[in-house]
TIGU-486967 format. One record per residue (C-alpha): residue number from 1; residue in one letter; x, y, z. Coordinates in Angstrom, 3 decimals. Layout:
REM residues N
{seq = NUM, type = A, X = X, Y = Y, Z = Z}
...
This chain:
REM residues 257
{seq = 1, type = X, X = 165.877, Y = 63.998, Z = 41.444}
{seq = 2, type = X, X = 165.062, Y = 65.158, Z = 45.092}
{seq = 3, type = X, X = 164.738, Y = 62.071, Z = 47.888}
{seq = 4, type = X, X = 161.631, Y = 61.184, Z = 48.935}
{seq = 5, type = X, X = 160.917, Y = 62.454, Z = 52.988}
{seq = 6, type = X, X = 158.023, Y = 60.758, Z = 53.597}
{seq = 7, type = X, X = 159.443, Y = 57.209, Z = 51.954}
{seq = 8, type = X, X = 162.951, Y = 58.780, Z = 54.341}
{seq = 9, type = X, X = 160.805, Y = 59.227, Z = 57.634}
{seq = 10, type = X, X = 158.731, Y = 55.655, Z = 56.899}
{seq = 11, type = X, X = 161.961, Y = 53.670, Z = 56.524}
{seq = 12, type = X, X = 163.147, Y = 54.891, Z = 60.127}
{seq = 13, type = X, X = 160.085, Y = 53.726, Z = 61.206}
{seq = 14, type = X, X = 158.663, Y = 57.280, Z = 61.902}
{seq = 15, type = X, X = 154.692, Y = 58.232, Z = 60.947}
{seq = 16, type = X, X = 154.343, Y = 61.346, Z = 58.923}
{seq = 17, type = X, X = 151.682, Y = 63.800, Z = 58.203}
{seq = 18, type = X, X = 150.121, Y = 64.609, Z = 55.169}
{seq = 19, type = X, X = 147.002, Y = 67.386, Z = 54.733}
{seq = 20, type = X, X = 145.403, Y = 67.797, Z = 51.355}
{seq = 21, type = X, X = 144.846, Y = 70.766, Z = 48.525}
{seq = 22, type = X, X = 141.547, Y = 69.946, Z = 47.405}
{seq = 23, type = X, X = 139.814, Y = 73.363, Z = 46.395}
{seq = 24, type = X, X = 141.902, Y = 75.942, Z = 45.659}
{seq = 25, type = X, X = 144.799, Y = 75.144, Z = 43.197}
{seq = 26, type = X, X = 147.200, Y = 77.281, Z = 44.014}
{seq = 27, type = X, X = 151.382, Y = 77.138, Z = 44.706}
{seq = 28, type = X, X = 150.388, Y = 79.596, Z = 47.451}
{seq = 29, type = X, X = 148.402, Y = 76.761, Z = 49.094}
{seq = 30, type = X, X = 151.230, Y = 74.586, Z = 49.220}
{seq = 31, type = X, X = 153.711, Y = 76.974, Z = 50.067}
{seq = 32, type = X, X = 151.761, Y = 77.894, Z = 53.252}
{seq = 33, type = X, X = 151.522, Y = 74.013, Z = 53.928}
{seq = 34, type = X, X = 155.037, Y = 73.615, Z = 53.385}
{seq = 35, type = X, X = 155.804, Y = 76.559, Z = 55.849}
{seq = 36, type = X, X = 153.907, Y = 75.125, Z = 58.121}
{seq = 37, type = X, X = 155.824, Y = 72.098, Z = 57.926}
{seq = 38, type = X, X = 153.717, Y = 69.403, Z = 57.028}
{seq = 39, type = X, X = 155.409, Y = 66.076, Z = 55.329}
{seq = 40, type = X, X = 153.686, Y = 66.011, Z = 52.374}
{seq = 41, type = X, X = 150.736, Y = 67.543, Z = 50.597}
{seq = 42, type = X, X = 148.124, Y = 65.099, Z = 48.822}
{seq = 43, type = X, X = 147.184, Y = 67.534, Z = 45.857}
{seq = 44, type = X, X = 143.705, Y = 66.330, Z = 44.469}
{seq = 45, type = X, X = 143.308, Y = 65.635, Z = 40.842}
{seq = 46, type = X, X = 140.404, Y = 63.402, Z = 41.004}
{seq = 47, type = X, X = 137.188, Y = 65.538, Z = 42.605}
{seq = 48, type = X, X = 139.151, Y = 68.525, Z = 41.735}
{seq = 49, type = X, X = 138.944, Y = 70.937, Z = 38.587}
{seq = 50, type = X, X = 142.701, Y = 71.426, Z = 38.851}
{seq = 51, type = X, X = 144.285, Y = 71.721, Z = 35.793}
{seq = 52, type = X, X = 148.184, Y = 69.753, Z = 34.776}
{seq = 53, type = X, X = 149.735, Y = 73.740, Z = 34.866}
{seq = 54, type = X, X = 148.151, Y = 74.525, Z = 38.289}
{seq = 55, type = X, X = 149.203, Y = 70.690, Z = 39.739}
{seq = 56, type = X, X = 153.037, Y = 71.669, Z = 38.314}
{seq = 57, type = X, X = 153.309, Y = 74.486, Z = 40.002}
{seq = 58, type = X, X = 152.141, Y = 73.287, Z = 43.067}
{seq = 59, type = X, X = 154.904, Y = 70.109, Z = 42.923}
{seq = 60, type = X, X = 157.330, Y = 72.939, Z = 42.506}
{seq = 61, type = X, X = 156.184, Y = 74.638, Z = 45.386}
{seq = 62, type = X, X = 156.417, Y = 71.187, Z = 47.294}
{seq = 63, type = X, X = 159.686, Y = 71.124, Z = 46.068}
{seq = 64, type = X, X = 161.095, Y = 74.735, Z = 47.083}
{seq = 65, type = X, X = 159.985, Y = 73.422, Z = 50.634}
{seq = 66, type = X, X = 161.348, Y = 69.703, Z = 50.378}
{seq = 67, type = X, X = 158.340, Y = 68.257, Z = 51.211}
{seq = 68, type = X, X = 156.551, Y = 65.918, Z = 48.984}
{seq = 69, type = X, X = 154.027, Y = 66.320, Z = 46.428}
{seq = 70, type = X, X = 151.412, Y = 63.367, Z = 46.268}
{seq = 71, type = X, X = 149.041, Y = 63.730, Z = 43.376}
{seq = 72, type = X, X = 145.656, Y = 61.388, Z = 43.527}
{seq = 73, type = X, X = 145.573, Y = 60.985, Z = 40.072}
{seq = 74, type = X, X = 142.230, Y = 60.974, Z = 37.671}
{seq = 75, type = X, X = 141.439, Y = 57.229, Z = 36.679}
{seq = 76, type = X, X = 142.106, Y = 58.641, Z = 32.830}
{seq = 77, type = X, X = 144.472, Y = 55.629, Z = 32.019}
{seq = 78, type = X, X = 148.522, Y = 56.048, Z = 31.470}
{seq = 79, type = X, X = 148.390, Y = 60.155, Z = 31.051}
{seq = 80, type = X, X = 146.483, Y = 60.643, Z = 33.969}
{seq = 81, type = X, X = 149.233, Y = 58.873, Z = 35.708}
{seq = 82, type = X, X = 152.374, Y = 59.984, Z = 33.823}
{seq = 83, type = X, X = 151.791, Y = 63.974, Z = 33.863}
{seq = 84, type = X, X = 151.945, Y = 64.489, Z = 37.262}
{seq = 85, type = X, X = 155.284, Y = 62.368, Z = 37.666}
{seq = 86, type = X, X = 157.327, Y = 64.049, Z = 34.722}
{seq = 87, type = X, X = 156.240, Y = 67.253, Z = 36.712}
{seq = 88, type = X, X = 158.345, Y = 65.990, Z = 39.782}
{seq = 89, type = X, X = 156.145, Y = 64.720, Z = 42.059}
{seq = 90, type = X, X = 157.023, Y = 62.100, Z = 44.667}
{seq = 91, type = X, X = 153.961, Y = 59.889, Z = 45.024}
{seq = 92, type = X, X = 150.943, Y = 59.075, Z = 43.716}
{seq = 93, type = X, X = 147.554, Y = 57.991, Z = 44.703}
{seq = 94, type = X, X = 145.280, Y = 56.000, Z = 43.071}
{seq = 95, type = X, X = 142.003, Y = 55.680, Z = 43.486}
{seq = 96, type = X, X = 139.550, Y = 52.539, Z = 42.810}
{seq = 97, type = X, X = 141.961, Y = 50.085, Z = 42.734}
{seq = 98, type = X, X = 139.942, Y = 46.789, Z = 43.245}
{seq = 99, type = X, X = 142.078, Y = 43.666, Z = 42.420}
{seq = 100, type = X, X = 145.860, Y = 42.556, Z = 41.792}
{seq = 101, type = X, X = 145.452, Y = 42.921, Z = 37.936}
{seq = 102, type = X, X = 144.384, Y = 46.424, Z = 38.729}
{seq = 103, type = X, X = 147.656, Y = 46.977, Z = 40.415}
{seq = 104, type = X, X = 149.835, Y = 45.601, Z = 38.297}
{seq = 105, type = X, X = 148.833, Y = 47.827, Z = 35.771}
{seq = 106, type = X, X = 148.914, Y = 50.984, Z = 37.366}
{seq = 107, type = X, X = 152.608, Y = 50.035, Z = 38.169}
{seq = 108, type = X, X = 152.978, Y = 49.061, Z = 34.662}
{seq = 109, type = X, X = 152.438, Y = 52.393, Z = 34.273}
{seq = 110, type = X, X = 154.156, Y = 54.124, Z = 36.738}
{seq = 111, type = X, X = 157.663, Y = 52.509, Z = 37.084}
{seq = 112, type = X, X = 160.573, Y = 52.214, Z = 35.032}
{seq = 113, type = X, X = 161.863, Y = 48.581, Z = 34.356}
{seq = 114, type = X, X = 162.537, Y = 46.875, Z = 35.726}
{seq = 115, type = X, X = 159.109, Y = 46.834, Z = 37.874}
{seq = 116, type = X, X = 157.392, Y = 48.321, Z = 35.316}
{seq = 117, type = X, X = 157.450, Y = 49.915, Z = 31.238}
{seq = 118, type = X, X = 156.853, Y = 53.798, Z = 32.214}
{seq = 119, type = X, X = 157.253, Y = 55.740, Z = 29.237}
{seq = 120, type = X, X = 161.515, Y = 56.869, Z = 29.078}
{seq = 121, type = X, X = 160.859, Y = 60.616, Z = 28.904}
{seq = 122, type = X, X = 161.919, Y = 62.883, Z = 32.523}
{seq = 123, type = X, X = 161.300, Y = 66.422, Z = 33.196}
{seq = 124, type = X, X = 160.592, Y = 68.134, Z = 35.998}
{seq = 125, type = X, X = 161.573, Y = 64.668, Z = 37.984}
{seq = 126, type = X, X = 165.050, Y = 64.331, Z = 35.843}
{seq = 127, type = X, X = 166.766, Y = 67.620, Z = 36.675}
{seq = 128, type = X, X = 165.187, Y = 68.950, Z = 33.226}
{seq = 129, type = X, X = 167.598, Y = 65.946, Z = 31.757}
{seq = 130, type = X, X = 170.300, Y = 66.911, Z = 33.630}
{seq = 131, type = X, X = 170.721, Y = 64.451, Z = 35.636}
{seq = 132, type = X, X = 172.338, Y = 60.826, Z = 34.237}
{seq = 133, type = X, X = 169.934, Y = 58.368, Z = 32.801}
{seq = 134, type = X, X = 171.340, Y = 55.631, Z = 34.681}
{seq = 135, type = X, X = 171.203, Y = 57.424, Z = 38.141}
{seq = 136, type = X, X = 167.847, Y = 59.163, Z = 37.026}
{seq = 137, type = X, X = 165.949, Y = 55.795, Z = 36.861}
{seq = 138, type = X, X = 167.609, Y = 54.666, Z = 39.693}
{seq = 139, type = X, X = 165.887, Y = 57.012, Z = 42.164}
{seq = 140, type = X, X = 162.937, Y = 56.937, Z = 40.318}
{seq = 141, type = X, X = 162.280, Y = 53.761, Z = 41.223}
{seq = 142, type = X, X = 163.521, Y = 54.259, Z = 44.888}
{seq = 143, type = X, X = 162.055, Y = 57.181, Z = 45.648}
{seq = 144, type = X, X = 158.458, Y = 57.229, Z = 44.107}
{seq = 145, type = X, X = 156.187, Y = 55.776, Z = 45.613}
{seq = 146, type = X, X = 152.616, Y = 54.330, Z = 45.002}
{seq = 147, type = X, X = 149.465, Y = 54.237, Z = 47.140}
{seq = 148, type = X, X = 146.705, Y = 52.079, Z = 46.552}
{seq = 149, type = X, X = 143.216, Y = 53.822, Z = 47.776}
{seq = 150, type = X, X = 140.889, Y = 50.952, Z = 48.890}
{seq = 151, type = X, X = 137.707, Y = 52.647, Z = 48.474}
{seq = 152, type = X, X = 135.488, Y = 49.126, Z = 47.342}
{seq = 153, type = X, X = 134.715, Y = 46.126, Z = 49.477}
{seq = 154, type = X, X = 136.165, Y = 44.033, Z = 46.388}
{seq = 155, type = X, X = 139.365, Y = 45.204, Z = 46.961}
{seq = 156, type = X, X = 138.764, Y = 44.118, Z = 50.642}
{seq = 157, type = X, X = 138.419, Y = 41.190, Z = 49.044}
{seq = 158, type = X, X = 141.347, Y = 41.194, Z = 47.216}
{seq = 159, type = X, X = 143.660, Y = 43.290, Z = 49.988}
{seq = 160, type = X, X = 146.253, Y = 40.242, Z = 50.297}
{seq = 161, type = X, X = 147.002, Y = 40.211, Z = 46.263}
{seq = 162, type = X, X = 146.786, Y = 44.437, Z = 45.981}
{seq = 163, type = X, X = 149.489, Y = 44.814, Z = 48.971}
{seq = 164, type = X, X = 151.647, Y = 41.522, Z = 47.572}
{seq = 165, type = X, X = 152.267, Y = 43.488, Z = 44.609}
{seq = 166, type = X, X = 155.479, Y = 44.950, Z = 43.901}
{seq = 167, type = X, X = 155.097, Y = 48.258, Z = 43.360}
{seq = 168, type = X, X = 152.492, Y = 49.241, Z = 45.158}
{seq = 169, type = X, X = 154.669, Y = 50.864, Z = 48.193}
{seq = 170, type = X, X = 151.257, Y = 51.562, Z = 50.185}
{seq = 171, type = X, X = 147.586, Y = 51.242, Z = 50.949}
{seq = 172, type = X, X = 145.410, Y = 54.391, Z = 51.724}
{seq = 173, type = X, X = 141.761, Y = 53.651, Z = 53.435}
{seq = 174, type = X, X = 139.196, Y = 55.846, Z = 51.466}
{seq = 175, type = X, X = 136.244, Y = 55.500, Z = 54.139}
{seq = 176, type = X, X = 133.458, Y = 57.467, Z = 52.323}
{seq = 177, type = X, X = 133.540, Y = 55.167, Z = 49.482}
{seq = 178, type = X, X = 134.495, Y = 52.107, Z = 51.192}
{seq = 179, type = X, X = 130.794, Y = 52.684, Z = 53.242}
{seq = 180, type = X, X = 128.676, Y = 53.392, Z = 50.015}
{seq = 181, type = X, X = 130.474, Y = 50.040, Z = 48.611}
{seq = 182, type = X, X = 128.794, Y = 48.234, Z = 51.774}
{seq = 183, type = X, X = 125.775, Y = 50.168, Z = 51.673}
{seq = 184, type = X, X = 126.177, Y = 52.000, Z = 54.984}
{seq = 185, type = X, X = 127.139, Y = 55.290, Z = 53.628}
{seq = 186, type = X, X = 128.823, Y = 57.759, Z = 55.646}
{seq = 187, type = X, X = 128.767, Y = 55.430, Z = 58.852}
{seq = 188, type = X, X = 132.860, Y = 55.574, Z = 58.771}
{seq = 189, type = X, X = 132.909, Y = 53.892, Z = 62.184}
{seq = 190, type = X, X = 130.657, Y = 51.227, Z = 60.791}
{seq = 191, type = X, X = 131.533, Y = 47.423, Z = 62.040}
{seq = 192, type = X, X = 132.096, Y = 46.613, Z = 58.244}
{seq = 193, type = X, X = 134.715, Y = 49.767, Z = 57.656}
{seq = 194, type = X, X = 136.382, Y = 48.867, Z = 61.574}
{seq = 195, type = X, X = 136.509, Y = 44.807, Z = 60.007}
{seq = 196, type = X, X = 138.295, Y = 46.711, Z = 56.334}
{seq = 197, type = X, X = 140.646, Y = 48.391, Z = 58.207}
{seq = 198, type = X, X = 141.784, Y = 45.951, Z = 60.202}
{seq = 199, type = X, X = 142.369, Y = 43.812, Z = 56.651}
{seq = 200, type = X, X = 144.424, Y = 46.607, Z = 55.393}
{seq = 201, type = X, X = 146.684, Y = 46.770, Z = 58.290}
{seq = 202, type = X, X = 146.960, Y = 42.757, Z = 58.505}
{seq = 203, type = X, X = 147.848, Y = 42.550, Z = 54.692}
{seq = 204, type = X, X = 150.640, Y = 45.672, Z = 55.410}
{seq = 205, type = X, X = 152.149, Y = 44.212, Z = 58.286}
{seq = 206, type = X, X = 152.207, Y = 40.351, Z = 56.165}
{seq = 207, type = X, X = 153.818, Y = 42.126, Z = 52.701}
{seq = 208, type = X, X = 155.828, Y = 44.772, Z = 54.464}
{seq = 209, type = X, X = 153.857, Y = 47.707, Z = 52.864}
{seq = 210, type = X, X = 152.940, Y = 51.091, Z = 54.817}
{seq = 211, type = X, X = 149.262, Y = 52.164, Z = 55.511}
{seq = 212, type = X, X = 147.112, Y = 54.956, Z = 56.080}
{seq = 213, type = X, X = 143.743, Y = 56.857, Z = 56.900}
{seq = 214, type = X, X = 142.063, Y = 60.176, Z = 57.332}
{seq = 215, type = X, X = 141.758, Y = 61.368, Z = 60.707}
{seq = 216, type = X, X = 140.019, Y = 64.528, Z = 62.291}
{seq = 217, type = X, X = 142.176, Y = 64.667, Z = 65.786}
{seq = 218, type = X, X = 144.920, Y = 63.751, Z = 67.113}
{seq = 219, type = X, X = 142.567, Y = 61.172, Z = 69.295}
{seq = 220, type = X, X = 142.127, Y = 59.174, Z = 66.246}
{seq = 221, type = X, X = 145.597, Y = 59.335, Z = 65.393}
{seq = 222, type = X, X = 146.986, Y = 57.678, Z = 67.929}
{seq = 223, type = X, X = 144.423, Y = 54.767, Z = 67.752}
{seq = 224, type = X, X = 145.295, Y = 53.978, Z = 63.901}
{seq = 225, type = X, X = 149.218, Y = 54.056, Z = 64.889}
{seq = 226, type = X, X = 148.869, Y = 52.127, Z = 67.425}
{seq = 227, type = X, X = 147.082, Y = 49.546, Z = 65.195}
{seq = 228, type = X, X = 150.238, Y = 49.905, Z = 63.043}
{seq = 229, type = X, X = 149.531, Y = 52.963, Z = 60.383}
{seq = 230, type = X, X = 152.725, Y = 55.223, Z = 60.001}
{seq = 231, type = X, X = 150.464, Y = 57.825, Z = 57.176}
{seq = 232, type = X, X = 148.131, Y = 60.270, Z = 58.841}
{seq = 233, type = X, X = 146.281, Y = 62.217, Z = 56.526}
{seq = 234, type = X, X = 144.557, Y = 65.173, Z = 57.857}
{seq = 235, type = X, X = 141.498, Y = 67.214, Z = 56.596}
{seq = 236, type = X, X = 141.208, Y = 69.279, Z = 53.584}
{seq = 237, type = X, X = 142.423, Y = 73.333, Z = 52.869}
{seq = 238, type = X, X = 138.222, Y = 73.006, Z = 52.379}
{seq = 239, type = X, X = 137.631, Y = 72.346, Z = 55.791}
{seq = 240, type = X, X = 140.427, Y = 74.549, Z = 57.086}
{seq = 241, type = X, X = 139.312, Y = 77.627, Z = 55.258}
{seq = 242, type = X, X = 135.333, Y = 77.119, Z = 56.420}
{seq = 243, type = X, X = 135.782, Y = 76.752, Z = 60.034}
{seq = 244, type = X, X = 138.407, Y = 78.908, Z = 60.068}
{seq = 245, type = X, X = 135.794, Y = 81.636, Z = 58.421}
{seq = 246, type = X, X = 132.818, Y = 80.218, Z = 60.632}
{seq = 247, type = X, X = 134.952, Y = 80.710, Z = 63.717}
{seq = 248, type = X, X = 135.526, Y = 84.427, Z = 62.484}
{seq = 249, type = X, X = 132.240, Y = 85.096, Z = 61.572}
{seq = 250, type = X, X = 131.061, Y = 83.370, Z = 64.734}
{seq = 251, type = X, X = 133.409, Y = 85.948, Z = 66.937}
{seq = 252, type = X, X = 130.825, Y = 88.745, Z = 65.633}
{seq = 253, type = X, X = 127.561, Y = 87.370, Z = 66.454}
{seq = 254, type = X, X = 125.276, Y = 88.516, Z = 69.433}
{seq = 255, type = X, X = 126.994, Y = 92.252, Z = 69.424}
{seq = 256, type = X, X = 124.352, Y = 94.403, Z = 71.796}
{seq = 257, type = X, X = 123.805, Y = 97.410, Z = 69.904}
């Protein structure tokens, strides 16, 4: 089972970058990610129509790179979550999770004992059973890793028992849901969202667990590291691909003729 480089890079105290695979499912998409030399790719699985063949692939591709494959799962219960890890990848991220019971289960579900009961089976993850059972669980439980999207202002609520549990290795700030939760939808700079993510990065910094949020510049990087964030997660091969295209199209317009 490869190491984790983003768990690697957080441990040094580093911040690593992540971008995101959210349209076009594709190991071609993550192999141009992963020459570009980003530390992870978040490969979506919840607003997506990816299929479990497409999301293997692209772990392999992640792989092939060494760069890690984080899948945000579909809220389908324990097969939504166990697919994507016997296909090797390194992380996972949940969405919706709202209270400690809530995460408790989903590392129920995820881990091996002794911090959880995942289901004893190892593919992809387990060198294709290659590697020793013993050592195979092992770094299982080292070197995945589960983050916590807090996307409802109950889970606000709740932020002190969701990052106390053991398991959950991180807390992601989903900012589009968070705001519909609180009824100002959209306004992700809203006093309400600014007051959430400063509860996210308290509870981190009190349990010892990482955080993270989406940014669109490097501007608003630096201001969530400096409030203590080490995950940056950057926009979408969705975004990329239309301004990239707008900008092209744009280069044409206004030709006298």
């Amino acid at each position: 089972m490869r190491r984790s480089l983003i768990l690697e890079k957080l441990k040094r105290g580093e911040y690593v970058v992540i971008t995101q695979s959210w349209i076009i499912p594709h190991w071609k998409m993550v192999d141009i990610m992963g020459t570009v030399g980003f530390d992870g790719i978040w490969i979506e699985n919840e607003h997506s129509d990816f299929n479990y063949g497409e999301i293997s692939q692209m772990i392999l591709a992640a792989r092939a790179h060494d760069i890690d494959s984080i899948v945000r799962v579909e809220r389908c219960g324990y097969t939504g979550i166990i697919k994507p890890l016997e296909a090797g990848a390194t992380g996972l991220i949940i969405p919706q999770v709202v209270d400690k019971e809530d995460a408790q289960s989903i590392v129920r579900d995820a881990k091996y004992s002794p911090l959880g009961l995942r289901g004893a089976g190892g593919s992809t993850d387990s060198v294709y059973g290659t590697q020793a059972r013993e050592e195979y669980i092992e770094q299982s439980i080292r070197e995945t890793f589960i983050a916590a999207l807090i996307e409802n202002k109950e889970a606000v609520e709740n932020i002190d028992a969701i990052a106390a549990t053991e398991g959950i290795d991180m807390l992601l700030l989903g900012p589009g849901d968070l705001s519909q939760s609180y009824g100002v939808f959209g306004q992700s700079d809203h006093e309400l969202i600014i007051k959430a993510t400063d509860a996210i990065a308290d509870a981190c910094h009190k349990y010892g667990k990482w955080w993270g949020a989406p940014v669109s510049d490097r501007k608003q990087a630096e201001v969530i590291i400096k409030r203590g964030a080490r995950i940056i997660q950057t926009v979408n091969d969705q975004e990329v691909i239309v301004s990239g295209f707008r900008k092209l199209k744009d280069t044409f317009q206004g030709i006298k003729i």
